[in-house]
C-alpha positions in Angstrom: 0.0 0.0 0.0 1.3 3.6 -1.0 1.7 5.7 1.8 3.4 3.9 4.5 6.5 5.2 5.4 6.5 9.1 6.9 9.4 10.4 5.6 9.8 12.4 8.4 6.8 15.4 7.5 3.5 15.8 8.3 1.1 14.3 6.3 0.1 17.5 4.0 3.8 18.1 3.5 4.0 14.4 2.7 1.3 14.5 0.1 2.7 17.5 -1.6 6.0 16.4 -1.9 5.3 12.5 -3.5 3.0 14.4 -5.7 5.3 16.5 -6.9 8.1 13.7 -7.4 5.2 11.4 -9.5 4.7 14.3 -11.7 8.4 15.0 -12.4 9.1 11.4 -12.9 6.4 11.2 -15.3 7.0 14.8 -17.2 11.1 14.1 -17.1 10.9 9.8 -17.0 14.0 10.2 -14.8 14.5 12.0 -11.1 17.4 11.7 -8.5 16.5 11.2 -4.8 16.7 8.9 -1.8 16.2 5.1 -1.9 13.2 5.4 0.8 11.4 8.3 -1.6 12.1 6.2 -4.7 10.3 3.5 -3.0 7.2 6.0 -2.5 7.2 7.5 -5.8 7.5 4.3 -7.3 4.4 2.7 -5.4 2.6 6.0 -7.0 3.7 5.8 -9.9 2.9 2.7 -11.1 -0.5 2.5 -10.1 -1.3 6.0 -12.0 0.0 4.3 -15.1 -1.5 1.0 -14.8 -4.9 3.4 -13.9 -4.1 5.5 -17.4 -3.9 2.1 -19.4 -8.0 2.1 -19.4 -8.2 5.6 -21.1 -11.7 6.7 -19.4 -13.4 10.0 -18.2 -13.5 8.8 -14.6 -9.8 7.2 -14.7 -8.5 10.3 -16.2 -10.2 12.5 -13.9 -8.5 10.2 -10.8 -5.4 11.2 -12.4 -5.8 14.7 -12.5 -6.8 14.9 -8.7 -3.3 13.7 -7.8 -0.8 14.9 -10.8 0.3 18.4 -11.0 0.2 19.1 -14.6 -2.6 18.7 -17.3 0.1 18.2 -19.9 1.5 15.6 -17.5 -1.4 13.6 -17.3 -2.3 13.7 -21.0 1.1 12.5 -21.6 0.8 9.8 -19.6 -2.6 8.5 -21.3 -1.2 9.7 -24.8 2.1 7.9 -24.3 3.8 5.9 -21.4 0.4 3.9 -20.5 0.3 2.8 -24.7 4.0 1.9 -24.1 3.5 -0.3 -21.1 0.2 -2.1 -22.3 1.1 -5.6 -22.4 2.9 -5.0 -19.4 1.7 -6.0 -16.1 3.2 -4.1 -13.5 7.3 -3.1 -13.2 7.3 0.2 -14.9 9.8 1.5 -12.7 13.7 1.0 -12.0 15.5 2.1 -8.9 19.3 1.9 -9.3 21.1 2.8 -6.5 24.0 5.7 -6.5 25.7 5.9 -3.3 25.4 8.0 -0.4 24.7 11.8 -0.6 27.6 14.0 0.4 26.7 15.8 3.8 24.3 13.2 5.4 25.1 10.3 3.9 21.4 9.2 3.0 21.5 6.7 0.7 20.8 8.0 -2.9 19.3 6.2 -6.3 18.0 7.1 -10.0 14.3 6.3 -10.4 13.4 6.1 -14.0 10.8 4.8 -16.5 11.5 1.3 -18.4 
């Protein structure tokens, strides 16, 4: 289930951010961030695009109330759910980089197949 982990913010904060991150992932098909956060954005992320592969009124409506963008969501029912039709589920890679200079959280690329 999407949503578990806190990520250390309140749950508006929360919200906003993974929000944000699943609409630059899907605008830019490739973001930088921690490993825990890729996790999150990828849980997101592939259930919007396994939701945009029925191209609907009410599914693309559900995609609108979460993703930033209008252009974002029509590209994602335009193009990456076409892509990933006969696909069921694994839309998402998470390829760890190392840690981050200054904390040392643990970084990783999250991109589209």
């Amino acid at each position: 289930m999407p949503g578990t982990r806190k990520l250390g913010r309140a749950t508006s904060n929360r919200m906003a951010m993974l929000r944000a991150m699943v609409t630059f992932l899907l605008e830019k098909g490739k973001i930088e961030t921690t490993v825990t956060r890729a996790k999150e954005v990828r849980a997101l992320t592939e259930k919007f695009i396994t939701i945009a592969k029925e191209n609907n009124l009410h599914n693309r409506r559900l995609a609108l109330g979460f993703i930033t963008k209008e252009t974002v969501v029509k590209k994602l029912f335009d193009e990456i759910a076409p892509k990933y039709a006969d696909r069921n589920g694994g839309y998402t890679r998470i390829t760890k980089t190392g840690p981050r200079r200054g904390d040392a959280a643990e970084m990783c690329i999250i991109e589209l197949l």
